[in-house]
VOPA-732192 format. One record per residue: residue number from 1; chain; x, y, z of N, C-alpha, C, O, CB in turn. Coordinates in steps of 0.1 Angstrom, whole numbers, plus 5000, padded with zeros to 4 digits. Glycine has a CB too. Example, Ala and Ser with C-alpha at 12.3 -4.5 7.8 and 13.67 -1.06 7.14 Angstrom:
2
<n: 1, chain: A, n_X: 5132, n_Y: 4943, n_Z: 5078, ca_X: 5123, ca_Y: 4955, ca_Z: 5078, c_X: 5132, c_Y: 4967, c_Z: 5078, o_X: 5142, o_Y: 4967, o_Z: 5085, cb_X: 5113, cb_Y: 4955, cb_Z: 5090> $
<n: 2, chain: A, n_X: 5128, n_Y: 4978, n_Z: 5071, ca_X: 5137, ca_Y: 4989, ca_Z: 5071, c_X: 5129, c_Y: 5000, c_Z: 5079, o_X: 5134, o_Y: 5011, o_Z: 5080, cb_X: 5141, cb_Y: 4994, cb_Z: 5057> $
***
This chain:
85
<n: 1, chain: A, n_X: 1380, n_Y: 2297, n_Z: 6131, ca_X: 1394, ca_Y: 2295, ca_Z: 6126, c_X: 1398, c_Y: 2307, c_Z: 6118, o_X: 1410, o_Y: 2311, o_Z: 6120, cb_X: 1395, cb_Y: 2282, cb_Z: 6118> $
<n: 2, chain: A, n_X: 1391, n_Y: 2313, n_Z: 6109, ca_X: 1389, ca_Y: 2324, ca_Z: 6101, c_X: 1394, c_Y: 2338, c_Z: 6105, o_X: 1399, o_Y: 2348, o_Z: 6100, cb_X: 1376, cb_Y: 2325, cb_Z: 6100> $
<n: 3, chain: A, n_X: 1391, n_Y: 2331, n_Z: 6117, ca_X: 1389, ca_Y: 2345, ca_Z: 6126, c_X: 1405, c_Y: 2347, c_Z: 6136, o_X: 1412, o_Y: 2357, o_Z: 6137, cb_X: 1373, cb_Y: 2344, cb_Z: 6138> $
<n: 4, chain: A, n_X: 1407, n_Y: 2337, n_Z: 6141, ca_X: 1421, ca_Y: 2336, ca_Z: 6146, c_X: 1428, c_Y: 2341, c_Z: 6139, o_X: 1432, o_Y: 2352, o_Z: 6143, cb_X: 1426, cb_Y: 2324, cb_Z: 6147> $
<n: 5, chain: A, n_X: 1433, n_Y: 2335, n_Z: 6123, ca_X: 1440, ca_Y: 2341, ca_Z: 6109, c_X: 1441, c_Y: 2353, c_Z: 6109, o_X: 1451, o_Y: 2359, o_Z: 6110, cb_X: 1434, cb_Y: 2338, cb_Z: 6097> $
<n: 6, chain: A, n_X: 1430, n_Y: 2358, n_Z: 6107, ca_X: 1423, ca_Y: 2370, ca_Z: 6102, c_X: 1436, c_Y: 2377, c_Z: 6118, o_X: 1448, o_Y: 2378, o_Z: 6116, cb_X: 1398, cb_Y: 2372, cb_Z: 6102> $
<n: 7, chain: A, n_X: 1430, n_Y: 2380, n_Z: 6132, ca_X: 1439, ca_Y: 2383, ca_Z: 6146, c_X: 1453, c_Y: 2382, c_Z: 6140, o_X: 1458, o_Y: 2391, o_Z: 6134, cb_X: 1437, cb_Y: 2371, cb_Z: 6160> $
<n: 8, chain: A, n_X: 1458, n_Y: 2371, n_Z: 6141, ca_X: 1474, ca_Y: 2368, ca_Z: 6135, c_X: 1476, c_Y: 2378, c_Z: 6126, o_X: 1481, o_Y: 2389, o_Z: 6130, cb_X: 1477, cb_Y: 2353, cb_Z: 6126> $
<n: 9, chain: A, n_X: 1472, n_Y: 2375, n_Z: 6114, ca_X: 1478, ca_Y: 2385, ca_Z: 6108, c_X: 1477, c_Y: 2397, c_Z: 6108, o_X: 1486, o_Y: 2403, o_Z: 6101, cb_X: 1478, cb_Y: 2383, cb_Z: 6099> $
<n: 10, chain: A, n_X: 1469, n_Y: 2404, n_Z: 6114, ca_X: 1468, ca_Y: 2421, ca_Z: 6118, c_X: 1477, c_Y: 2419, c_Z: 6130, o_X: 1485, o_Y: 2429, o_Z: 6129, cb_X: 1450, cb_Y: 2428, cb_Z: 6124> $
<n: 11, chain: A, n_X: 1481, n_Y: 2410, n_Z: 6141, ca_X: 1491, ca_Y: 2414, ca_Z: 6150, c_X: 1501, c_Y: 2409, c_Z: 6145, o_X: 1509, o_Y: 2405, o_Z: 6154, cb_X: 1490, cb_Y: 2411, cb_Z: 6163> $
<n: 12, chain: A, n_X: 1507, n_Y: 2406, n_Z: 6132, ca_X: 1518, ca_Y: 2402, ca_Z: 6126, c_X: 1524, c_Y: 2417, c_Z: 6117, o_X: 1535, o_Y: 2421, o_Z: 6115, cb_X: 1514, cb_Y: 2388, cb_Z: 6115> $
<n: 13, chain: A, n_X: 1512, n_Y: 2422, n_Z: 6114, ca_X: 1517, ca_Y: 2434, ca_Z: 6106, c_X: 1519, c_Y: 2452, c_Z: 6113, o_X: 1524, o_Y: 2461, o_Z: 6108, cb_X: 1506, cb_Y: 2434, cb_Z: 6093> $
<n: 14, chain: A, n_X: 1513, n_Y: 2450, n_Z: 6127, ca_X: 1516, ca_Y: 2461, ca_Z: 6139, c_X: 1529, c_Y: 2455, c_Z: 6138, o_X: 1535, o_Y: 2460, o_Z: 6129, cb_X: 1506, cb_Y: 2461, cb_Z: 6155> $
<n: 15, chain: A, n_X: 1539, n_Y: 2445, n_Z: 6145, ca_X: 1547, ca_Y: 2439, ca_Z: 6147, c_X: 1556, c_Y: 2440, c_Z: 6143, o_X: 1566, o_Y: 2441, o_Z: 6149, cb_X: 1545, cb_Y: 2432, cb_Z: 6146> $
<n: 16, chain: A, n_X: 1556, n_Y: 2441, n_Z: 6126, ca_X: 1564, ca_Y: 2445, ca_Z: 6117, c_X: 1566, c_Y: 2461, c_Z: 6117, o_X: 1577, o_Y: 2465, o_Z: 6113, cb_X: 1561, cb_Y: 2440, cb_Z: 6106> $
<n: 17, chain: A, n_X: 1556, n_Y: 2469, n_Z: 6119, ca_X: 1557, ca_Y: 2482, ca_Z: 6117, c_X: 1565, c_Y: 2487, c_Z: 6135, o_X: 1575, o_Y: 2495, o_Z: 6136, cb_X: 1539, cb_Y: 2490, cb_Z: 6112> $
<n: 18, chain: A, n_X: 1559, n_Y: 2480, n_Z: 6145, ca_X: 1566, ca_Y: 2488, ca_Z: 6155, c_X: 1581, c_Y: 2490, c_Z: 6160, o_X: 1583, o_Y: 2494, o_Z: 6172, cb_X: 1560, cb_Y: 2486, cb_Z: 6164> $
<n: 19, chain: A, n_X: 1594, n_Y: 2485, n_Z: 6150, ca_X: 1607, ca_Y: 2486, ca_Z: 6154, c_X: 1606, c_Y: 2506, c_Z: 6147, o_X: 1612, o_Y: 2516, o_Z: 6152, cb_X: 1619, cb_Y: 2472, cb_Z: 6145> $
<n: 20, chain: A, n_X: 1601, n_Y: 2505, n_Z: 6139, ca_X: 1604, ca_Y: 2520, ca_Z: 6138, c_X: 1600, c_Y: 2535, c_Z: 6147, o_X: 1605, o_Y: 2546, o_Z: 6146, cb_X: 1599, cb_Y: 2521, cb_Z: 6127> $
<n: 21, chain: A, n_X: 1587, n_Y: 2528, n_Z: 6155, ca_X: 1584, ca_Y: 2535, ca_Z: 6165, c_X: 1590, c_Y: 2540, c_Z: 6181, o_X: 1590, o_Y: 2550, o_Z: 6188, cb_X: 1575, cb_Y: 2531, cb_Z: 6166> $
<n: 22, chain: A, n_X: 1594, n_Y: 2524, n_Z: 6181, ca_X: 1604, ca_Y: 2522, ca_Z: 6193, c_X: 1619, c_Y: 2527, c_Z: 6194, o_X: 1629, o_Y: 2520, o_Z: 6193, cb_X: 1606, cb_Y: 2510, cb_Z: 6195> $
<n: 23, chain: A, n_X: 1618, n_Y: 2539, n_Z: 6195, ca_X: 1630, ca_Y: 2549, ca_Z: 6196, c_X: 1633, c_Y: 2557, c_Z: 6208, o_X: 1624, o_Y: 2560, o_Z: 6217, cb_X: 1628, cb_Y: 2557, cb_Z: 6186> $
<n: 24, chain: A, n_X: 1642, n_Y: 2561, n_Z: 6209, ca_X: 1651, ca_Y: 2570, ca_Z: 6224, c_X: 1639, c_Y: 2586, c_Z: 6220, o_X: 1637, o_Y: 2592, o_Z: 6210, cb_X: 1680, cb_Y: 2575, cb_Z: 6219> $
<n: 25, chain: A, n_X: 1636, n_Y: 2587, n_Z: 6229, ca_X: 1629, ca_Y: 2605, ca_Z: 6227, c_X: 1610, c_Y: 2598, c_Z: 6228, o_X: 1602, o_Y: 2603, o_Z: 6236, cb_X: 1635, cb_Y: 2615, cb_Z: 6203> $
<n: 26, chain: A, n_X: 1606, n_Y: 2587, n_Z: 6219, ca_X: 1593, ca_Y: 2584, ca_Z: 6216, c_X: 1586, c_Y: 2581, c_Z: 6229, o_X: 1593, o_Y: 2574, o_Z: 6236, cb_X: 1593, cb_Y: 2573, cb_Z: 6207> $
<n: 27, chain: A, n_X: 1574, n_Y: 2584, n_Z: 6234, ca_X: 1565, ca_Y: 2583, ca_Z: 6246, c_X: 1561, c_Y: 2568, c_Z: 6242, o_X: 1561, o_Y: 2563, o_Z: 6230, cb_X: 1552, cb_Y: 2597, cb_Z: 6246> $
<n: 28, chain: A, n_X: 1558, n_Y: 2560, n_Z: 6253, ca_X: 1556, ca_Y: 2551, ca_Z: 6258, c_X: 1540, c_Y: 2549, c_Z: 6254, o_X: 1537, o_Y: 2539, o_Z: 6248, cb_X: 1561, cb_Y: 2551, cb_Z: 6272> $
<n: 29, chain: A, n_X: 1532, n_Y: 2559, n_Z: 6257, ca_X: 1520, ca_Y: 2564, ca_Z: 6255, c_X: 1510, c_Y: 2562, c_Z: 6243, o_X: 1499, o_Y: 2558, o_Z: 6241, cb_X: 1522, cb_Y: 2576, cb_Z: 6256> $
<n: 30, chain: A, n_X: 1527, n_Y: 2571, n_Z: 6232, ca_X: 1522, ca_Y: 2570, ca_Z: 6219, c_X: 1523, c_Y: 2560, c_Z: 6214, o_X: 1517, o_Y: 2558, o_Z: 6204, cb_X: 1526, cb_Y: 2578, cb_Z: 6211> $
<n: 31, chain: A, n_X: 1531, n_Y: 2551, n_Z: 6218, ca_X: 1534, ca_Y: 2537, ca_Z: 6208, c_X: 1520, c_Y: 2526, c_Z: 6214, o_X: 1514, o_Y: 2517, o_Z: 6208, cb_X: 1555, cb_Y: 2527, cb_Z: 6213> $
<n: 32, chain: A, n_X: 1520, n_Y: 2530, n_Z: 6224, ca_X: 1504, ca_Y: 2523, ca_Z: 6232, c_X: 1493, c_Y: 2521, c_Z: 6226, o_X: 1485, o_Y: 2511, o_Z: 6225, cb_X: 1498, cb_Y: 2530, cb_Z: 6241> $
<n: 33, chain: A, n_X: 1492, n_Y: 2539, n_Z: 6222, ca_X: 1480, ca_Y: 2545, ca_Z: 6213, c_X: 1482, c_Y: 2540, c_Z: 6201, o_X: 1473, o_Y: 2532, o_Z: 6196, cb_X: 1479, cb_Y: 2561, cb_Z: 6212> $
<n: 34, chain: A, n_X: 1493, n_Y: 2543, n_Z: 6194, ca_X: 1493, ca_Y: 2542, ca_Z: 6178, c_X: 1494, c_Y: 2522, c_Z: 6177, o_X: 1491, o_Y: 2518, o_Z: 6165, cb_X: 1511, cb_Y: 2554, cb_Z: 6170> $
<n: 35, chain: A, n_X: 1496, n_Y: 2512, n_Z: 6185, ca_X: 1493, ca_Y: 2500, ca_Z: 6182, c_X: 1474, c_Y: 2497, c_Z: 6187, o_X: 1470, o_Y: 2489, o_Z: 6180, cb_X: 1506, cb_Y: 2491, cb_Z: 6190> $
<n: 36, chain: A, n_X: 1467, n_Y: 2501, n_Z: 6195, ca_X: 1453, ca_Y: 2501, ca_Z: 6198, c_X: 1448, c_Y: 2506, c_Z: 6186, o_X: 1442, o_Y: 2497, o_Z: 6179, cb_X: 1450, cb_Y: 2511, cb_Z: 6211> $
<n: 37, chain: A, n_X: 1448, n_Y: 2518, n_Z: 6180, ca_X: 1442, ca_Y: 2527, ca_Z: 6173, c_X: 1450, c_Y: 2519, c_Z: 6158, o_X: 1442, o_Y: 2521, o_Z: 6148, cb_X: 1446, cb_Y: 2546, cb_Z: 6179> $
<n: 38, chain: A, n_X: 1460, n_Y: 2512, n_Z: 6154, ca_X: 1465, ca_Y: 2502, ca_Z: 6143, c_X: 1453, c_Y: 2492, c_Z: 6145, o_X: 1443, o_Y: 2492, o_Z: 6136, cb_X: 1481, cb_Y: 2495, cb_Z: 6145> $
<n: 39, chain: A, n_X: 1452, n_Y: 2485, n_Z: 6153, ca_X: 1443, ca_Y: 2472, ca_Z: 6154, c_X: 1430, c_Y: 2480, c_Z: 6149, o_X: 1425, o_Y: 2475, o_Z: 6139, cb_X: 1441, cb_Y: 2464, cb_Z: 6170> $
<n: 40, chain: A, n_X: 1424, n_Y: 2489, n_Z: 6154, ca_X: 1410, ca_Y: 2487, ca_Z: 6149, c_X: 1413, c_Y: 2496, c_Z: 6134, o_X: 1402, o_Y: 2496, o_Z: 6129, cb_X: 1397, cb_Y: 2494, cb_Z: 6160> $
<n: 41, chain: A, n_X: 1420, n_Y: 2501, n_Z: 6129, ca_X: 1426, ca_Y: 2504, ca_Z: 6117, c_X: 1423, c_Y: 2488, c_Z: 6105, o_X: 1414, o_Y: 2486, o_Z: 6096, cb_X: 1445, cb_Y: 2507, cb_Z: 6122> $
<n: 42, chain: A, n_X: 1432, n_Y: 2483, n_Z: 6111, ca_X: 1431, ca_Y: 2471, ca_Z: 6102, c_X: 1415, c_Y: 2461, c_Z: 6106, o_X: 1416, o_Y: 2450, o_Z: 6101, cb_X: 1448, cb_Y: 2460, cb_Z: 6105> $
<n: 43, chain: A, n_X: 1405, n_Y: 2463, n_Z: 6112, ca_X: 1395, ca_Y: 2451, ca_Z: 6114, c_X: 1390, c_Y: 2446, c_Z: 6125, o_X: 1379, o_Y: 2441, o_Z: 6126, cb_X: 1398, cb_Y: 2442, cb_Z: 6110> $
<n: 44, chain: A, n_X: 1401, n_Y: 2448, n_Z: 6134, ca_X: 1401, ca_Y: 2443, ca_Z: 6152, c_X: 1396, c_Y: 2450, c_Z: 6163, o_X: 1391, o_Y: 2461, o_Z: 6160, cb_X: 1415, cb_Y: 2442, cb_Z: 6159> $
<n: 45, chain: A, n_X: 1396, n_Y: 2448, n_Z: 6173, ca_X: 1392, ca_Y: 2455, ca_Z: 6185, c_X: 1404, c_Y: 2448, c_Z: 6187, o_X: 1407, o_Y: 2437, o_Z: 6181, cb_X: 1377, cb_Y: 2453, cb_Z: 6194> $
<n: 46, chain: A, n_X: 1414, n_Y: 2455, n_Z: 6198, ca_X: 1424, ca_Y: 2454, ca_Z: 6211, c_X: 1420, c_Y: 2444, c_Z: 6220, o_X: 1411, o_Y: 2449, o_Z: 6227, cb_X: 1424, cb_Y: 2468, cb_Z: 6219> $
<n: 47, chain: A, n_X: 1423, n_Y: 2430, n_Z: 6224, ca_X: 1418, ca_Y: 2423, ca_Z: 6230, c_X: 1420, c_Y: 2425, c_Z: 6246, o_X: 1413, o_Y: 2423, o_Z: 6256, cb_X: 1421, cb_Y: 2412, cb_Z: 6224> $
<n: 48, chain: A, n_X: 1432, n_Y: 2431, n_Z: 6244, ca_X: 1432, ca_Y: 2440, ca_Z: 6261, c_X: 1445, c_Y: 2452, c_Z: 6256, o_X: 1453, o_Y: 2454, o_Z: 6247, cb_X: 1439, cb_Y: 2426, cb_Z: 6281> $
<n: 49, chain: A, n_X: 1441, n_Y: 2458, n_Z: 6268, ca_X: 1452, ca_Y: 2474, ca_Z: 6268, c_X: 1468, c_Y: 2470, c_Z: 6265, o_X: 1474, o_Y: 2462, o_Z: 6272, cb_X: 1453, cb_Y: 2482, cb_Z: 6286> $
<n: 50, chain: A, n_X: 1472, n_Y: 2477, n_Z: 6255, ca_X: 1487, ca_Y: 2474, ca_Z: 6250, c_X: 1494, c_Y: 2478, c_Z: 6262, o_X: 1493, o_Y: 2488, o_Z: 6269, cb_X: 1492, cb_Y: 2483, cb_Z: 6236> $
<n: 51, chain: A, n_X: 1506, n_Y: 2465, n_Z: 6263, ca_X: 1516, ca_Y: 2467, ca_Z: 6276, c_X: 1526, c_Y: 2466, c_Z: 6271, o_X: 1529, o_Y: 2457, o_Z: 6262, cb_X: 1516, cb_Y: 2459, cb_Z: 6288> $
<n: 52, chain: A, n_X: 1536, n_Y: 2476, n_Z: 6278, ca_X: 1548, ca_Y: 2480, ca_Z: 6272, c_X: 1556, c_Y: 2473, c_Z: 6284, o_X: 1553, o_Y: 2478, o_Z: 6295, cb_X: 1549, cb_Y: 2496, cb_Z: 6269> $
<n: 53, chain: A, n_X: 1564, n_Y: 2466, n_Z: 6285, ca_X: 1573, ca_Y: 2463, ca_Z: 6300, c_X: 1591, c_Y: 2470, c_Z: 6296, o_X: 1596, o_Y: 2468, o_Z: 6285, cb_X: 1575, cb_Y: 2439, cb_Z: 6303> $
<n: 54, chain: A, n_X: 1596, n_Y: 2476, n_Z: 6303, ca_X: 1605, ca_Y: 2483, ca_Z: 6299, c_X: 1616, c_Y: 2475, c_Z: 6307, o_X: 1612, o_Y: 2472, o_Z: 6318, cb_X: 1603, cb_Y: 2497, cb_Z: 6302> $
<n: 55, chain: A, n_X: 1631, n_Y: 2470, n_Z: 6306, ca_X: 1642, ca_Y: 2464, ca_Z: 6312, c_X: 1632, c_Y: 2453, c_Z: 6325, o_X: 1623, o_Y: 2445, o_Z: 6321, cb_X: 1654, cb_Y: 2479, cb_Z: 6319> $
<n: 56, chain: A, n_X: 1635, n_Y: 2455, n_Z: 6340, ca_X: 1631, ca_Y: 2448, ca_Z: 6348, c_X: 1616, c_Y: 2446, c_Z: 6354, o_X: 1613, o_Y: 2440, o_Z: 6364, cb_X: 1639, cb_Y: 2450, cb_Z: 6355> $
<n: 57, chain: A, n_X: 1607, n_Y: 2454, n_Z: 6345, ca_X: 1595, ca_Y: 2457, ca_Z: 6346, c_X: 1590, c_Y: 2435, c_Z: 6335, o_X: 1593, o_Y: 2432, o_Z: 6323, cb_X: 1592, cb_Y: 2478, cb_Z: 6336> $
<n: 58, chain: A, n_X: 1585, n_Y: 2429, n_Z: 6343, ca_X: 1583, ca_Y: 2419, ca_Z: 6342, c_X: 1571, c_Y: 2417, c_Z: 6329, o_X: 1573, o_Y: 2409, o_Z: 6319, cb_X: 1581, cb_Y: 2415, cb_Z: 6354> $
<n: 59, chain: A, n_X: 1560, n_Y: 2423, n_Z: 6330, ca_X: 1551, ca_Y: 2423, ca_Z: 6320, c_X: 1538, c_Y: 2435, c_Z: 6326, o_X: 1539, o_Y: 2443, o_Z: 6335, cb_X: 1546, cb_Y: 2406, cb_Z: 6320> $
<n: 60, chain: A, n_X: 1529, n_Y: 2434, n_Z: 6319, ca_X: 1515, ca_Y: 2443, ca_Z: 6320, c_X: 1513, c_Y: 2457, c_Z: 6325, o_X: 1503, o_Y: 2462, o_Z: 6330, cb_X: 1506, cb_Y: 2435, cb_Z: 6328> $
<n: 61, chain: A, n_X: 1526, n_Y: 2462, n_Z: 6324, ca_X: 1527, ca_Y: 2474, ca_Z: 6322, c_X: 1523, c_Y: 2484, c_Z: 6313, o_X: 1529, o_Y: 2486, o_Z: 6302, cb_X: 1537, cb_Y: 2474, cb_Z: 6322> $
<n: 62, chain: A, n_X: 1510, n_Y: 2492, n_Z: 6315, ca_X: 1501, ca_Y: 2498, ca_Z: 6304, c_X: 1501, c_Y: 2510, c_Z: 6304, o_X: 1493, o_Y: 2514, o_Z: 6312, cb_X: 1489, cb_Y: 2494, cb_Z: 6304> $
<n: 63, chain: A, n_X: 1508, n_Y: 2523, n_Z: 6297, ca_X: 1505, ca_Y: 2532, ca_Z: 6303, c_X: 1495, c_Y: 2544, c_Z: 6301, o_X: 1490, o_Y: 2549, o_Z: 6291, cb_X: 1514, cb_Y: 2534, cb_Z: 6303> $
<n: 64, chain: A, n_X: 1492, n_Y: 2551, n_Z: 6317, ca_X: 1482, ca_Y: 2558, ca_Z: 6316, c_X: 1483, c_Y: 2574, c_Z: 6310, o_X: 1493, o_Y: 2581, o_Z: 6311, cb_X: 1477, cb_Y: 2556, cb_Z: 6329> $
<n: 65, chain: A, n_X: 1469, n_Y: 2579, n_Z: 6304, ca_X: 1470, ca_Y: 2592, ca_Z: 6300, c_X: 1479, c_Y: 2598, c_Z: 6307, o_X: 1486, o_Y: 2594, o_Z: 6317, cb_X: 1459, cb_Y: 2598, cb_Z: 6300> $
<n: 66, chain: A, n_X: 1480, n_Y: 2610, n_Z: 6302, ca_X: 1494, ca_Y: 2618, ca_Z: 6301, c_X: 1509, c_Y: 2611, c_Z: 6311, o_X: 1515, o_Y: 2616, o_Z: 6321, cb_X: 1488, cb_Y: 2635, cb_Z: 6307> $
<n: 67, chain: A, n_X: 1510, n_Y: 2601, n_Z: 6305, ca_X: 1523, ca_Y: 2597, ca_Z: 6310, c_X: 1529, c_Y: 2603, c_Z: 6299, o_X: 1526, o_Y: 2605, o_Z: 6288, cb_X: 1526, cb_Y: 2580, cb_Z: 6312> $
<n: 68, chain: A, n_X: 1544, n_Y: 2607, n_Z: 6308, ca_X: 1551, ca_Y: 2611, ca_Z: 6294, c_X: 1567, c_Y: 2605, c_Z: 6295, o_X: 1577, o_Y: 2610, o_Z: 6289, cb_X: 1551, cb_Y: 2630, cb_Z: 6293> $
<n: 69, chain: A, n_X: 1566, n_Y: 2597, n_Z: 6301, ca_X: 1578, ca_Y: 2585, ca_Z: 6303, c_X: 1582, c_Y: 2579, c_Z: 6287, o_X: 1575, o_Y: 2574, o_Z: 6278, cb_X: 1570, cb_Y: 2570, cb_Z: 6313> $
<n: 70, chain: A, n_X: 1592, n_Y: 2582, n_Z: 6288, ca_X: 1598, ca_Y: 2580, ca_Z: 6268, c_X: 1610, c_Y: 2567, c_Z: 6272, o_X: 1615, o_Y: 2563, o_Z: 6282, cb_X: 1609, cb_Y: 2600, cb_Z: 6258> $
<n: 71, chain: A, n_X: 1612, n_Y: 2563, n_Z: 6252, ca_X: 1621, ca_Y: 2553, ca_Z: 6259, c_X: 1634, c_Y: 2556, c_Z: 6259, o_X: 1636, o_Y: 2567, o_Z: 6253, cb_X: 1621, cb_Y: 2540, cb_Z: 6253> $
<n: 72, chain: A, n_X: 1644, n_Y: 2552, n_Z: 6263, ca_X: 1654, ca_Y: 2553, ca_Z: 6261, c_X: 1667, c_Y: 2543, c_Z: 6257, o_X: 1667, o_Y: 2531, o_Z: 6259, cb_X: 1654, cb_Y: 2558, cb_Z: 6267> $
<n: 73, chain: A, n_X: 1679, n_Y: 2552, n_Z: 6251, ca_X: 1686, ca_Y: 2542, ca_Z: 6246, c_X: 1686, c_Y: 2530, c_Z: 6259, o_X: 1684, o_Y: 2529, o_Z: 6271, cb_X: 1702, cb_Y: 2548, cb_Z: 6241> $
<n: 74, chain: A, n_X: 1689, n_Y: 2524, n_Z: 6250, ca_X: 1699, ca_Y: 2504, ca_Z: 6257, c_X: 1685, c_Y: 2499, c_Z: 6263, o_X: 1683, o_Y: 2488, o_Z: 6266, cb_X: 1717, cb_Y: 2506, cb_Z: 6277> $
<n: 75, chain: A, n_X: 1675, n_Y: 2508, n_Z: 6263, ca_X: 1661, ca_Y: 2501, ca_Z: 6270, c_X: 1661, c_Y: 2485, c_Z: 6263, o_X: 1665, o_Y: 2483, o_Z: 6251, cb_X: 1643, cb_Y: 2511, cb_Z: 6265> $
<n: 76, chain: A, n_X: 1658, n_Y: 2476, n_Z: 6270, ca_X: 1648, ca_Y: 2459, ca_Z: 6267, c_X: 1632, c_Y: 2466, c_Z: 6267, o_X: 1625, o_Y: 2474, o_Z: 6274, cb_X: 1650, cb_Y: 2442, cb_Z: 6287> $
<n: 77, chain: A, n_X: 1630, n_Y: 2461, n_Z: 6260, ca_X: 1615, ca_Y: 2466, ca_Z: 6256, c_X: 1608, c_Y: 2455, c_Z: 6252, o_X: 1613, o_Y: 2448, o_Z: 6243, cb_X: 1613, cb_Y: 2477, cb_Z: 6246> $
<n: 78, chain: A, n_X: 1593, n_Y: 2453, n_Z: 6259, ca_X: 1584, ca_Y: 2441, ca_Z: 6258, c_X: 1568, c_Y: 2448, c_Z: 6251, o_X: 1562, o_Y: 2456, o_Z: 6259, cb_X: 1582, cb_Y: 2434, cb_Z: 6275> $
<n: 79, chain: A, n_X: 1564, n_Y: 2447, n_Z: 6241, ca_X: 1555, ca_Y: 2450, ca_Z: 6239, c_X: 1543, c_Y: 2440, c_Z: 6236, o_X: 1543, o_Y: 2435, o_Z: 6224, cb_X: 1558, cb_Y: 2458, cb_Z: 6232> $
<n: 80, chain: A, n_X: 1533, n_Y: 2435, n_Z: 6245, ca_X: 1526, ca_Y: 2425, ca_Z: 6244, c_X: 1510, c_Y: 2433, c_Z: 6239, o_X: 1502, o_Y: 2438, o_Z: 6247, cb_X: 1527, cb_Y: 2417, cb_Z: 6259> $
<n: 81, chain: A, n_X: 1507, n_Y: 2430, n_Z: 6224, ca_X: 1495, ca_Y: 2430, ca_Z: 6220, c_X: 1491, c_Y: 2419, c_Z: 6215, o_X: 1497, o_Y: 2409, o_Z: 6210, cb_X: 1494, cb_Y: 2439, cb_Z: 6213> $
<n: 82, chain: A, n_X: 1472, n_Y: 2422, n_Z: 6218, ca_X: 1460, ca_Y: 2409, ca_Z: 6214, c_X: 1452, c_Y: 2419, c_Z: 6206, o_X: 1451, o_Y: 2431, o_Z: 6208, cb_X: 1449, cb_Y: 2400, cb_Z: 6229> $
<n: 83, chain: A, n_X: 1445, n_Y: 2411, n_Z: 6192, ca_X: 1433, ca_Y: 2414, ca_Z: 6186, c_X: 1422, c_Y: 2401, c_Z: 6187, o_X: 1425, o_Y: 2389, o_Z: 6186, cb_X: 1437, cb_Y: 2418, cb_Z: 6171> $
<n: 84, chain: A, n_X: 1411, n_Y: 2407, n_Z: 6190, ca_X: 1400, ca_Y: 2405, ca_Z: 6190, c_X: 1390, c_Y: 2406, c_Z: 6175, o_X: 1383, o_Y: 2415, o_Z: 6170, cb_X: 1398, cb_Y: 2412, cb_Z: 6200> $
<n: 85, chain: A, n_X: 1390, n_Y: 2396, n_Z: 6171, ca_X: 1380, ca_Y: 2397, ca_Z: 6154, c_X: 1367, c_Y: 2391, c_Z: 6161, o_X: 1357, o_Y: 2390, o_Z: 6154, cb_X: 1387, cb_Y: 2384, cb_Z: 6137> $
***
């Protein structure tokens, strides 16, 4: 149960930090990386690969090294992360 908590609240506080990342110009890549590389920051392992779904892109959209696909304005943006404690 400890341990769930402990998950929650490290993916409560990525959560809170990533409206500032998600910007027109910013790589898709880097916001990937910098929420993976946050989780084990705070305690966690990444319970699977951060997916980004962009407008009609439905879900589990993950992207691969050197993508350099950025977002842009008016984008719908889905960002689905898990931690693992």
């Amino acid at each position: 149960h400890e341990k769930h908590i402990k998950a929650g609240e490290i993916l409560k506080q990525i959560k809170e930090e990533l409206p500032k990342l998600v910007k027109p110009g910013v790589k898709l890549l880097e916001v990937a990386e910098f929420v993976e590389n946050r989780i084990i920051e705070l305690g966690a392992k990444p319970a699977f690969p951060c997916n980004i779904s962009i407008n009609s892109d439905a879900a589990h959209f993950t992207p691969k090294r050197n993508d350099d696909r950025v977002f842009k304005e008016g984008d719908l943006v889905k960002i689905d992360i898990g931690a693992h404690v």
